[in-house]
C-alpha positions in Angstrom: 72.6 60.2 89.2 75.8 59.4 90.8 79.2 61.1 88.8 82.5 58.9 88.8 84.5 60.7 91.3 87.6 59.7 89.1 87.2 61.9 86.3 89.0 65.4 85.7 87.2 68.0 87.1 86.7 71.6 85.6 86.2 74.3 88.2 84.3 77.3 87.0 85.2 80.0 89.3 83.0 83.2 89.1 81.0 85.5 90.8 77.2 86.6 90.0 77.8 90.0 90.1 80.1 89.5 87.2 78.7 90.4 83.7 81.6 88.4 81.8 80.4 85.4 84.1 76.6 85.8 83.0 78.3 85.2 79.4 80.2 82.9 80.0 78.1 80.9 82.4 75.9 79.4 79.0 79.5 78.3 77.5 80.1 76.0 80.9 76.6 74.8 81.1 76.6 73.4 77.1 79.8 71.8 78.4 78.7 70.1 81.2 76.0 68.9 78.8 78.4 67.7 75.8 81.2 66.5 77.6 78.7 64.2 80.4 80.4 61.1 81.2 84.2 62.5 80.6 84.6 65.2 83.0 82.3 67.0 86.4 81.5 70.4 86.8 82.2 72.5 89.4 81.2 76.3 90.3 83.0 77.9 92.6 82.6 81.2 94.1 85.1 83.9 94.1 83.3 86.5 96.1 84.0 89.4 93.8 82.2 92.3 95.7 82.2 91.9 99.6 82.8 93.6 102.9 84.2 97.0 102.1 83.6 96.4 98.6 79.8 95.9 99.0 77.5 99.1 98.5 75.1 100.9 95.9 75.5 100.0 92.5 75.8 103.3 91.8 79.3 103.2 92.8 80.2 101.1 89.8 77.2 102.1 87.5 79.3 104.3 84.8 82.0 101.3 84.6 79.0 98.6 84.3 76.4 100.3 81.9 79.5 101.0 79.7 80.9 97.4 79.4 76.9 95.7 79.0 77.2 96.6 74.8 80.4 94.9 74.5 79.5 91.6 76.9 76.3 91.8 74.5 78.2 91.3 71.6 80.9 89.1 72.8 79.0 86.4 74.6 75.3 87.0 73.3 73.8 87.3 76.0 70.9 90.1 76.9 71.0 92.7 79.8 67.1 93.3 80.8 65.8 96.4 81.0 64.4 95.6 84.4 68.8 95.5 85.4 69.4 98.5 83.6 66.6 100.8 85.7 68.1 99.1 88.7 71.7 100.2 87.9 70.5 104.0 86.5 68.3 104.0 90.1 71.9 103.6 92.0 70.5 102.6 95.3 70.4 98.7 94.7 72.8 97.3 96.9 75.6 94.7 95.2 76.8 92.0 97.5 78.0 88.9 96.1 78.1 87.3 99.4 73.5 86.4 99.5 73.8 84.7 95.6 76.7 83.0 96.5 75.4 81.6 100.2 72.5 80.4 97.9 75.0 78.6 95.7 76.4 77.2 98.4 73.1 75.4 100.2 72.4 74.6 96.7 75.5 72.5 96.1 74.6 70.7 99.5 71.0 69.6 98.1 71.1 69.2 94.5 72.0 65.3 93.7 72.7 66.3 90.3 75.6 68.2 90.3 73.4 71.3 88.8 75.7 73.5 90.5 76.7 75.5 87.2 73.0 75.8 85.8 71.8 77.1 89.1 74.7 79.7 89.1 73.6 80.9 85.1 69.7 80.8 86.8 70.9 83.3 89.7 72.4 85.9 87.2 69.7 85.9 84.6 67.4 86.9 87.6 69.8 89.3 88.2 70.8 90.5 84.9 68.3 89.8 82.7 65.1 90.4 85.0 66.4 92.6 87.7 65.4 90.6 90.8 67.0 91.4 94.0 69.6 89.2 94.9 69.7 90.3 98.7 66.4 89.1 99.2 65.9 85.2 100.1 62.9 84.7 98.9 64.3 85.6 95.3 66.0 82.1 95.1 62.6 79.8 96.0 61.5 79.8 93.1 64.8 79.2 91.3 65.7 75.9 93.6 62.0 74.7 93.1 62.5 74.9 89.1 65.5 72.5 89.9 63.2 70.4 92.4 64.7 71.1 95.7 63.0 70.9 99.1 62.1 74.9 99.1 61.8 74.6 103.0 64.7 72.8 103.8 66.8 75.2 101.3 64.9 78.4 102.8 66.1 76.9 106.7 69.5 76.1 105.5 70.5 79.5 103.7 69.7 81.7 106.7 72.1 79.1 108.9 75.2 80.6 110.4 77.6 78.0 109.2 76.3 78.7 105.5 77.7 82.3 105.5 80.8 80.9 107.3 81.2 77.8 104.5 80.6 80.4 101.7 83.1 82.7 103.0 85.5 79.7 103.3 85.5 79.1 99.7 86.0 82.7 98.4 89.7 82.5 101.1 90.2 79.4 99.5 89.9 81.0 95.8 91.8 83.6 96.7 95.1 81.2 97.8 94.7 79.7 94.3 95.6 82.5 92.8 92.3 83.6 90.9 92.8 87.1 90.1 89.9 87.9 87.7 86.4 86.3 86.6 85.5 84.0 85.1 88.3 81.4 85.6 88.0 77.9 84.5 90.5 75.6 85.7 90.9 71.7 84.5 91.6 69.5 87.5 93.1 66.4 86.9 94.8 64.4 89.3 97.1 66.0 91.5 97.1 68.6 88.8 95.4 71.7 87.6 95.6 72.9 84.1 94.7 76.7 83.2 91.9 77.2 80.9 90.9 81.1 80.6 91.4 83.4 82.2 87.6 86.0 81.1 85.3 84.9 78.7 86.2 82.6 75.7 83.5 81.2 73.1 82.3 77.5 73.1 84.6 76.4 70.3 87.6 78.2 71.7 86.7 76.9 75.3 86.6 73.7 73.8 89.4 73.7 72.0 91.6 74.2 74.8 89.7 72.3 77.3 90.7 69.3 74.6 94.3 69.7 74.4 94.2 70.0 78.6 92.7 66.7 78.5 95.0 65.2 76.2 97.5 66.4 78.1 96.6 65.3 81.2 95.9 61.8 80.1 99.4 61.5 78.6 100.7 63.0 81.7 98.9 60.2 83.9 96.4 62.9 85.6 92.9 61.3 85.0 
């Protein structure tokens, strides 16, 4: 199912580690759904814990076990109590560099531009059943349930030039600007149009992704 390649674009820039993208993640995939036919998806990677940054969740545990209510709340989405004995356990090991690799050979696979679904399908094994995103073999069953080749995406995510493509797009989020997670930007054109900056509900989302529209057609951008 080939997209038209002249339609605006939205970029959904997260990370999986990020419990504001695991709620907002459901918002982008109902849009991708509703909006088919007048605009692609696109989820980008923003690398959000890496190099120096990477280590037990421990670390960050008091910050994240306080924030899970409110994201709760917010976004309705559920924190599993398989991810909430990991986090209290401290020694599991956050990296946002595996999930994202795994994005990334996803993206090169999937001929129907899944991308965003696959990301919300990496953080609910994360979040919601505590699976260990370091480990490759957590994401085989995930790219079978959106019927990709599990040995060619197994061969591909342990390449070189995967960690080197993935790492790639985090520098090029980074000279964009993107300060904060989730971002959703509305590509049109030669031009980009600011969305949100954290999580918005679907209504609000869409009210402003609307009005971007509008104002990118008047402006000649898609």
């Amino acid at each position: 199912m080939e997209q038209p390649t002249d339609l605006p674009e939205l970029l959904y820039i997260f990370d999986p580690l990020c419990g504001w993208c695991y709620g907002m993640s459901p918002v982008i995939e109902r849009v991708q759904n509703e909006f088919a036919g007048r605009l692609t998806v696109s989820a980008l990677s923003g690398g959000m814990v890496t190099g120096p940054q990477a280590g037990p969740i421990r670390n960050d545990w008091e910050y994240i076990s306080g924030a899970l209510e409110q994201v709760e709340k917010v976004a309705g989405v559920t924190f599993g109590p398989a991810f909430r004995q990991l986090g209290a356990e401290g020694s599991y090991r956050q990296d946002s560099e595996p999930p994202c690799r795994a994005l990334t050979v996803f993206r090169q696979l999937d001929p129907y531009h899944q991308a965003a679904s696959f990301a919300h399908a990496i953080q609910q094994a994360y979040f919601r059943d505590g699976q260990n995103l370091n480990d490759p073999a957590t994401y085989e069953p995930l790219a079978a349930d959106f019927g990709l080749n599990v040995a060619e995406f197994r061969r591909r995510l342990a390449l070189p030039e995967t960690a080197q493509a993935t790492r790639q797009e985090f520098a090029a989020v980074a000279r964009i600007g993107v300060q904060g997670f989730p971002t959703t930007i509305l590509r049109a054109g030669d031009q980009g149009y600011l969305l949100a900056r954290g999580f918005q509900p679907y209504a609000a989302f869409v009210e402003g992704l609307e009005l971007a529209m509008r104002q990118a057609a008047a402006e000649g951008n898609s």
